[in-house]
Structures are given as structure tokens and as C-alpha cells.
N, C-alpha and C positions, 0 to 999 in steps of 0.2 A: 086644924089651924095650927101653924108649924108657930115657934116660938123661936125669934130671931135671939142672938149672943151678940149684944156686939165688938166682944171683945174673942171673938169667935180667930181672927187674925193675929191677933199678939200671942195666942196659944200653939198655933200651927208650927211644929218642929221640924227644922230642917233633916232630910230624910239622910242619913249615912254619915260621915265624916265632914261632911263637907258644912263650911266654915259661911257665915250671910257676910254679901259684898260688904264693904265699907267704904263711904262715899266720903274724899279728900277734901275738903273745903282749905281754898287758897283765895286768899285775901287780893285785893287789886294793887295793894303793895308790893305783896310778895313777888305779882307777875313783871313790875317793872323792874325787880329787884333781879331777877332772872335773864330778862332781854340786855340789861345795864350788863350781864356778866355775859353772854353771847357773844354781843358786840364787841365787848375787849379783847376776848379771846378770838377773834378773826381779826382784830386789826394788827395781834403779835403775831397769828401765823403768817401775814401777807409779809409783815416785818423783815420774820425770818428767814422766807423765800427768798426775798429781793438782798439780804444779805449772803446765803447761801448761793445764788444761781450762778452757773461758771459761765466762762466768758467762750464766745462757739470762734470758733478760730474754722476759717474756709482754707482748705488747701486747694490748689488749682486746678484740680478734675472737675470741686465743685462749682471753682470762678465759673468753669470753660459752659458746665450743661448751664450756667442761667444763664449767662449771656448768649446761650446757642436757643433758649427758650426766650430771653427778651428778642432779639432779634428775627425769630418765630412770630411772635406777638405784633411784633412792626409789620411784618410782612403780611398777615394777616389784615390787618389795621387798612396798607394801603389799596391791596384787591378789591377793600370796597369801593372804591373809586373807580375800577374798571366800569368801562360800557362794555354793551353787549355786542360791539364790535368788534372789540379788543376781543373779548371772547371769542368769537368765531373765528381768530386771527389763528393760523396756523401757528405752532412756536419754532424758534429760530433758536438750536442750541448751539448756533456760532456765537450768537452775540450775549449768552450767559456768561459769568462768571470761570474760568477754569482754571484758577491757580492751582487748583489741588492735586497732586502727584501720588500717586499710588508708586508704594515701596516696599521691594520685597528682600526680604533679610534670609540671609543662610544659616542655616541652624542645621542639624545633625538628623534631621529627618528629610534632607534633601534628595533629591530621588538622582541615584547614580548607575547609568545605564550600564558600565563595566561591569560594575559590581554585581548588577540583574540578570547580566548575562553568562557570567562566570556561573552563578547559582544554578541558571539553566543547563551551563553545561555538565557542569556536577550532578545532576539530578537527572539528567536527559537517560532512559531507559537505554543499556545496551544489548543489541542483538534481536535484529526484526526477526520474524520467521522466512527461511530461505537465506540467510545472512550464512557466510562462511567467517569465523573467527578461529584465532592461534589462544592455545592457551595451554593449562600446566596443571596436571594433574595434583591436590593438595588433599583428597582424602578418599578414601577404598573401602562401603560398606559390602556386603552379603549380597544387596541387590542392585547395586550401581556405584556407579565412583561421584566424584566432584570435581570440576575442574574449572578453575581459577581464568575469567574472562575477561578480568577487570574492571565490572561492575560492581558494582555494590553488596551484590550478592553471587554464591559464585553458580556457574551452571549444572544443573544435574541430568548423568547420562543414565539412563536405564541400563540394568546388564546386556539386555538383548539390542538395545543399540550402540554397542561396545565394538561390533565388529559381524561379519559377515557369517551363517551358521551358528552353530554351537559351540560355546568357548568353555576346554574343558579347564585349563591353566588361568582362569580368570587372574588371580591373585599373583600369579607370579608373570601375566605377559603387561599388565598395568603395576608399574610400581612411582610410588610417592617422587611429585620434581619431574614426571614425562612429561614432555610437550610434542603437543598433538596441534591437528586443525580439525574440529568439528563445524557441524550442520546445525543450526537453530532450528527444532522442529516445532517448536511451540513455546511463543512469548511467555513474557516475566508474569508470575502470578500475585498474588498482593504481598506475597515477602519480597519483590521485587528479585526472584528467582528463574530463571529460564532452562527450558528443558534441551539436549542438544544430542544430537547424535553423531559416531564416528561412521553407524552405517549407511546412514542417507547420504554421507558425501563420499562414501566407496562408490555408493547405484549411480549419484549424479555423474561423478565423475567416468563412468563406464558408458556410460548411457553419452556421453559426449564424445567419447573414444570410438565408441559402434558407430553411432551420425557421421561421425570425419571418414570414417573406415569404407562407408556405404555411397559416401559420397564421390570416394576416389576409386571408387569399384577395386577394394582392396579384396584378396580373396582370403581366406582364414581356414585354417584348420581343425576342427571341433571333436571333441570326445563323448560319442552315441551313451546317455546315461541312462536314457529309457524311451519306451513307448506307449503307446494309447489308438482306438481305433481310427483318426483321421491322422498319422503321422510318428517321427520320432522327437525327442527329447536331450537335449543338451544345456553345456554351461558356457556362457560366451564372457569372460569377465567378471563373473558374478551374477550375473542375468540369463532368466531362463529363458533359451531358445528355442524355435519349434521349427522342424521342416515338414513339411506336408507331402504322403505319400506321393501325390504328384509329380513334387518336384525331386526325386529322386530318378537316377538314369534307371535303376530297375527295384519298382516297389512290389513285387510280386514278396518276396522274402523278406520282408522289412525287420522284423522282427531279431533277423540275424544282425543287422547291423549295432545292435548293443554292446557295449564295450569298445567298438572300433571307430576309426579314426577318418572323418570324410572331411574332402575341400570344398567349401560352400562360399555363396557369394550373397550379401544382403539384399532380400528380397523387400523388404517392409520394415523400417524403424521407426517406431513411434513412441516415444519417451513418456508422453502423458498421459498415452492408455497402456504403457508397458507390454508394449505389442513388439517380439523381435521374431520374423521371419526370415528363414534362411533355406539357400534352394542351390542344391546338387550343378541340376540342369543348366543355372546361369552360370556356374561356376565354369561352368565348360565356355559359356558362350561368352563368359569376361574373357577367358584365356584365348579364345582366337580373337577376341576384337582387339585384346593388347598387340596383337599379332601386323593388325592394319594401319593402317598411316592415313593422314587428310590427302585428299588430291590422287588416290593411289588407284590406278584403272583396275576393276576386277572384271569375273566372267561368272554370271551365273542364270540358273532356270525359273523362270517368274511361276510363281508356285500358288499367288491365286491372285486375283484382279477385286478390287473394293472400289466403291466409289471415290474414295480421294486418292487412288493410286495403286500400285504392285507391291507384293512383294516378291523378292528374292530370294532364294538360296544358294548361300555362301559356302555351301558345305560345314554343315554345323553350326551356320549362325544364318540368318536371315535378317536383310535390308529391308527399307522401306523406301520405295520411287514414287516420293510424293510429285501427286498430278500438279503442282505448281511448280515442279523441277523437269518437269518431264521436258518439254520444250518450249520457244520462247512465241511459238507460232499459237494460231486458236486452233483446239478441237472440237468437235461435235460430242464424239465418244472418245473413251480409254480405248476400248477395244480397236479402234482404226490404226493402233500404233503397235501396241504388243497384244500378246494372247497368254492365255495357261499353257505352259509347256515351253517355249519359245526360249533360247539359249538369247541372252543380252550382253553387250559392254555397260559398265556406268561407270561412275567417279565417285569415291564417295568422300560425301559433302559433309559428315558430321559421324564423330563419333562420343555416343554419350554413357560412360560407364555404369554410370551409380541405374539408370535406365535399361543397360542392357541394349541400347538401339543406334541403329547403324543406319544413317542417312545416304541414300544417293541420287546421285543428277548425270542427266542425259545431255540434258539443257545447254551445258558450257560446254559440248564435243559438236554442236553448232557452230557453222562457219556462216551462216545468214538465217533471219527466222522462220521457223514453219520446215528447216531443213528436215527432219526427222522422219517430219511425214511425208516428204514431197521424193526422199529417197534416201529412206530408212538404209538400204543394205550396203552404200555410200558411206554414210556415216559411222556405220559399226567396221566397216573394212579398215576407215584410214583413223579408228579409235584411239590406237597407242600415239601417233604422231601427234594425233587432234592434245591428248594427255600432257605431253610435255609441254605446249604452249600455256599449257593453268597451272603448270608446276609452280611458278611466282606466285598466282595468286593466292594459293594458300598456303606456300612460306610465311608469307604477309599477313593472312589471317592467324596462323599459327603464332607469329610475333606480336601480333596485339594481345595477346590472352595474357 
């Protein structure tokens, strides 16, 4: 049977430092005595606000947005009044409001097309590739020069495109201040530099010199520098030429013509496969065709028969008697007219150098059509007379050329 204390609670110590609540007893006086002090003190702060508070002064941006907001508000206000007719009403922006004018002011950011285009020019990259430009030699390394193009940067030659071969006087055949015309062989790289050669516009310019040469069946000279087993070897210009054992009058010995000096006429120029043939044999056959005239009666032996006509032998040159020159009449066969072997008159009708080929016609020694065949040996008898009557006509053609 446990024995109660009852004073068991007034003994109980509070445990540590810690100090027992104490409870504030405030009288009902005191509370209004408090609220009375409250209230005073918020009626001096409201006091001093309403003495303190500054006066809002509106400048006219803020007039403009609230009257741009009340009349928002109106606008609002009246839409409720639309029916739903009105709604469905297409709108009509004739009959809105437009007084308003858009205005555009010039200030220094205004876009000036001269000015855009100058810029462009100034910057515009000079010297495409294949371009030919003049320019001025301005500085001479170990492996190539510089030379002053007038762009921005200036162009750079390689030594080995400096000039044709091997240049042993580099430094003293380029001096500082030449001026030259170079070759743009390869556009500006990102220092806005361009590469340029003197010797691609030596080749081009050769290579344009052979074309004109080949075209006027010019005959040239050439110095045998070597050979190889389909031919010899030459320098035409700066460009390597080749003639082909063939077309030599005698390739039995070829080998001997090294070092000497043969007349050759262009066989084959072709610039963009660097293709230049040249041949002995034609060189002979330019030299008698220079020899013939338009309109001019010859005599020679039809030396073989093709389906579109004869040829001739000129004595060292052979014609062609195309079967649409031949006569003005119809034939079955070529063979019903000439044969192989057969000595003929003809006229000839074209003479074309850079080809090597010699046109002739039968055709205009006709005094009515189908003569030729109807009595062949008629018309080669009175040939020279028949000749002199076409003499005019290719005067005439000779004068339109």
C-alpha cells in the first residue's frame, strides 16, 4: 500500500538551468490603458502621412496612356450593344477612323545605297582564275616573287611559274618595280591572296598563236629535239610537238632527224588536251594547194572511187569530186561516169588549208543537165572554154569572203 506526499509536487526540481514560467497577471485596466495608447499612435502616423505625402504631377505620356485606356474602356462599354448581326457583318476599314500618319525620320542609320556599293567595290575579290591582269613586281623571296595586282593583297608567283624551263638568273631577270601581265591560276585564299603565273600566259598565248597558224594553213619551221617509238619530238613556241612516223615523207630513219630542221604544217591543235600534231607530208600538200586558185581547171587521175565520190590526183595533192558536184543530172552509179585509172578535167570548187582539202566539180563545165553522162568526152574536150565562163562566178565568191 503505496503512501501518497501530497506535497510530492511543490518538491519536484526543475531539471538543468532552466528557470519555471511566470505567469503576468494584467488587470482589465491596464488592457484599456494599452488600446487608449494604440489608437493614438495610429491616428499621428495617418497624421503624418497626409502631411508628408507629395503631390503626383502627370506629365503627358502619362495624360496620353489613360485617356488611350478610358477610351479603350468606352469602346469596350459600347460592343456590348452589338447584335449578332453586326457581328457577322464583314468590317469595312474605309469607314474607320484614319487620321493617323505614319512618319519616318532620317537619322544616321539610314541606308545609303552609294555608300553600300562603294563598299562592295572595295571588297569585291580581285582576279578570277583564268583572268589576265598587269601588275608590278614589289617583293623577290628564294621561292617566288610578289607582285602588286591591286587588290588588297598582292599576288603570289611560284618560282616555277615565273617563266618557261628552268630559270638559272632568277634574282637578277626579276627585279623590284617590273611590270608584267600575269595568269590568275588560283583564286584568293582567306588572306585574300591570289596565286598567278607568268608561265600559263606564255602556254596560253602560244596555244592561241598555233590555232590562228593552223587555221591559215601556215607552214612553220621546227628544231627535231628528240624521239620515242611512235615518232619525233619538237618545241613549237614553248609547246611540245609531236610528228608521227607516218607523217614523215621518209620514216625509215627517223632517228637521224634529231637536231635538224623540218617544214611541217599543223596536223591536230587541241589547247585543252595539250594535243599539238604536226606532219611533214601535209606540209608538202599545203605548199602545192597554195599553189591553186578557185575556179582554176586542172587534169588529173581518179585514183579511187567511194561511195560519195572520186578522188583525184593532183600530183602530190589529191582532190575530192564529191558525187553532189559531180553533175547536175541523176545517176544510178558513180561508176557510169568515171572509173579508177581514168585521166579527168574538173574545177576546183574549194580550197581549205587548215584541212589540207581540195574540192572539185564537174558539175559547172555543164552546158545542160545530165550532160556529163549523156557525152562525157564532149564535155572534157571543150573544158578550158566551158572554165572561162565560171571565171566570174568565183571572183564573186572569192569577194564575199
Amino acid at each position: 500500500m503505496g503512501v501518497s506526499n501530497k506535497n510530492a509536487q511543490e518538491n519536484i526540481q526543475p531539471k538543468g538551468n532552466k528557470k519555471p514560467l511566470q505567469v503576468l497577471h494584467i488587470s482589465k485596466k491596464d488592457t484599456q490603458k494599452i488600446d487608449n495608447e494604440q489608437t493614438n499612435s495610429q491616428e499621428e502616423i495617418k497624421k503624418e502621412d497626409i502631411a508628408i505625402k507629395p503631390q503626383i504631377i502627370k506629365n503627358d505620356s502619362v495624360k496620353k496612356v489613360e485617356d488611350n485606356n478610358e477610351s479603350t474602356k468606352n469602346f469596350d462599354i459600347s460592343q456590348q450593344n452589338l447584335t449578332q448581326q453586326d457581328l457577322n457583318r464583314p468590317l469595312n476599314f474605309s469607314e474607320q477612323n484614319t487620321d493617323f500618319q505614319l512618319e519616318r525620320t532620317v537619322d544616321e542609320f539610314d541606308f545609303d545605297e552609294s555608300a553600300f556599293l562603294e563598299a562592295l567595290n572595295a571588297n569585291e575579290p580581285i582576279g578570277a582564275t583564268g583572268e589576265t591582269i598587269s601588275g608590278k613586281v614589289i617583293a623577290i623571296e628564294s621561292d617566288g616573287l610578289y607582285v602588286d595586282i591591286g587588290g588588297k593583297a598582292p599576288g603570289y608567283m611560284p618560282k616555277k611559274e615565273c617563266g618557261l624551263g628552268v630559270i638559272t638568273n632568277f634574282k637578277e631577270k626579276f627585279s623590284i618595280g617590273l611590270e608584267m601581265e600575269v595568269l590568275v591560276i588560283k583564286e584568293q585564299n582567306a588572306d585574300g591572296m591570289v596565286t598567278v603565273s607568268a608561265r600559263a600566259l606564255i602556254l596560253r598565248q602560244s596555244w592561241e598563236k598555233v590555232s590562228s597558224s593552223a587555221k591559215n594553213g601556215e607552214l612553220i619551221n621546227v628544231l627535231i629535239n628528240g624521239f620515242n617509238r611512235g615518232g619525233l619530238t619538237c618545241d613549237v613556241d614553248g609547246l611540245r610537238g609531236f610528228i608521227p612516223r607516218s607523217q614523215l615523207e621518209d620514216g625509215q630513219d627517223y632517228q637521224s632527224f634529231v637536231g635538224k630542221t623540218l617544214k611541217v604544217a599543223f596536223l591536230e591543235v587541241n589547247p585543252e588536251s595539250r594535243k599539238l600534231v604536226l606532219s611533214e607530208k601535209k606540209a608538202s600538200l599545203v605548199s602545192k594547194i597554195t599553189s591553186l586558185e578557185l575556179g582554176q581547171l586542172i587534169e588529173g587521175e581518179v585514183l579511187a572511187v567511194k561511195p560519195y565520190g572520186f578522188f583525184i590526183d593532183l600530183g602530190g595533192a589529191s582532190g575530192l569530186l564529191h558525187q553532189s558536184s559531180l553533175t547536175n543530172g541523176s545517176i544510178r552509179s558513180l561508176r557510169e561516169v568515171f572509173r579508177e585509172g581514168e585521166m579527168i578535167k574538173a574545177l576546183i570548187s574549194e580550197i581549205d588549208l587548215e584541212k589540207g582539202r581540195i574540192g572539185l566539180n564537174t558539175a559547172l563545165l555543164e552546158n545542160s543537165a545530165g550532160e556529163l553522162i549523156i557525152d562525157k568526152q564532149k564535155v572534157m574536150q571543150e573544158a578550158t572554154e566551158r572554165a572561162l565562163k565560171t571565171k566570174a562566178l568565183f571572183d564573186k565568191k572569192e569577194q564575199d569572203k
